[in-house]
SEMARMI-615369 format. One record per residue (C-alpha): residue in one letter; x, y, z. Coordinates in steps of 0.2 Angstrom, whole numbers, padded with zeros to 4 digits, always signed. Each point is the difference from the previous one (the first is absolute). Layout:
N
AXYZ
...
This chain:
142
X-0011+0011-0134
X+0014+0002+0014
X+0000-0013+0013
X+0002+0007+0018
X+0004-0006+0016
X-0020-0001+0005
X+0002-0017-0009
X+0010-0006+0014
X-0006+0006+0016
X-0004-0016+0012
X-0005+0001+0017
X+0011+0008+0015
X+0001-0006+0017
X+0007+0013+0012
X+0008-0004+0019
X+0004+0016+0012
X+0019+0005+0004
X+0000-0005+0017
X-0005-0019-0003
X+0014-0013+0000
X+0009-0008-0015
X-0006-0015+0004
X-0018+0005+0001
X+0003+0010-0016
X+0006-0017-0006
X-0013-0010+0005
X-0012+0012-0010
X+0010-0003-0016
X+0001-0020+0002
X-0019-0001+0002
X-0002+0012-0013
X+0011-0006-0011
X+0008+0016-0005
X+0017+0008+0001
X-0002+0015+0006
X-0012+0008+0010
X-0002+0022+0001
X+0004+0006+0017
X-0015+0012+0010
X-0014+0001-0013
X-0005+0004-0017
X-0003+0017+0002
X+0016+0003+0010
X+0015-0010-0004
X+0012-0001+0010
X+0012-0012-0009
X+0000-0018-0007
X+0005-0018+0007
X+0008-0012-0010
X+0008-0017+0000
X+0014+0009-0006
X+0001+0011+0015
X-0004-0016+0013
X+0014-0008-0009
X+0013+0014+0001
X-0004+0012+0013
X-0007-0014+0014
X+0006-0018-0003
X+0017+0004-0008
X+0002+0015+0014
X-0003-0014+0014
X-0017+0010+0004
X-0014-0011+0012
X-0015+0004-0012
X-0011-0003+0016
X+0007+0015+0007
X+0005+0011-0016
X-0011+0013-0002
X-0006+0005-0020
X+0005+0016+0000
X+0017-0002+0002
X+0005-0015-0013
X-0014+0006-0013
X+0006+0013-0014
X-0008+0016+0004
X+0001+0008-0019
X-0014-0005-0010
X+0004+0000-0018
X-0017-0004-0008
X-0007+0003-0019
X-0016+0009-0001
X-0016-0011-0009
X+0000+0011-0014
X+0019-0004-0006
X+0004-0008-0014
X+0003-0020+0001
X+0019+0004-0006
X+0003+0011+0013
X-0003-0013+0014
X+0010-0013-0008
X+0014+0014+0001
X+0001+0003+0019
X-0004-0016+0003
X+0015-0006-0011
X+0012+0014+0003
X-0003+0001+0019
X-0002-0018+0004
X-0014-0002+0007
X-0011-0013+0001
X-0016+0008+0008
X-0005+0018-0005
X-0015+0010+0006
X-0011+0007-0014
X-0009+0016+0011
X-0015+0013-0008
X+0002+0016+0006
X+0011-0005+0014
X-0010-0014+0007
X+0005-0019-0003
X-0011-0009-0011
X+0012-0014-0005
X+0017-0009+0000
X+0005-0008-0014
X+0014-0013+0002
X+0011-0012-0010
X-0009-0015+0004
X-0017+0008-0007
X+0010+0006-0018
X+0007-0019-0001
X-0016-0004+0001
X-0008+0009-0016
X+0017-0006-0007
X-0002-0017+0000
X-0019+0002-0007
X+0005+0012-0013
X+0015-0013-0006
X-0012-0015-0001
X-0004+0006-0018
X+0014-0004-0011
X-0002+0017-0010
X+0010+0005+0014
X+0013-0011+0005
X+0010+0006-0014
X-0002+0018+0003
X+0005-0004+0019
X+0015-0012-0004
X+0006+0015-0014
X+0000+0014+0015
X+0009-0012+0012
X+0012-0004-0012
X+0004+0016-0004
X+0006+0002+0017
């Protein structure tokens, strides 16, 4: 049976373009997410993350109070549809270097997986000992 990305879809909190960076903020400190999908489910118009609070606000010398989303979020969506295969997440998430990547069903968001969410299943898959070794073989072969 082929895994897909269905298996990680998890809830998907959205903000419109023309909040603030703080009140994006806010959202994801109560939430306890990093990202959140910028306009709505049906209509993306990009993604907030830490990352981009980080670089494009704090480290630019922005005031979050009065930085509006659409102009620090990253407007180009790459996302993975549900029916992909599990390796092909792992893939953009690992060659594009992200940490948060929208998993969409016929255009509309249904999901995000993040890091944080696959280093979850990690550290309950690697509570067996059957494998640990498999795990410290592949790091090792690094």
């Amino acid at each position: 049976m082929a895994y897909t990305a269905k298996l990680l879809i998890r809830d998907v909190i959205c903000v419109p373009s023309d909040r603030s960076v703080e009140e994006a903020a806010r959202v994801m400190l109560k939430a306890d997410i990093g990202s959140v999908i910028v306009g709505t489910l049906a209509k993306p118009e990009g993604i907030l993350t830490e990352r981009d609070i980080t670089r494009r606000v704090v480290a630019a010398g922005l005031e979050a109070a009065r930085t509006p989303i659409r102009s620090v979020m990253t407007a180009k969506i790459t996302s993975v549809e549900a029916s992909e295969p599990l390796d092909h997440v792992f893939k953009i998430l690992s060659e594009a270097k992200f940490r948060h990547l929208p998993i969409t069903e016929g255009g509309k968001v249904v999901g995000i997986v993040s890091l944080t969410d696959l280093a979850k299943v990690l550290q309950e898959v690697y509570r067996d000992d059957k494998y640990l070794q498999y795990f410290a073989d592949v790091v090792a072969s690094r």
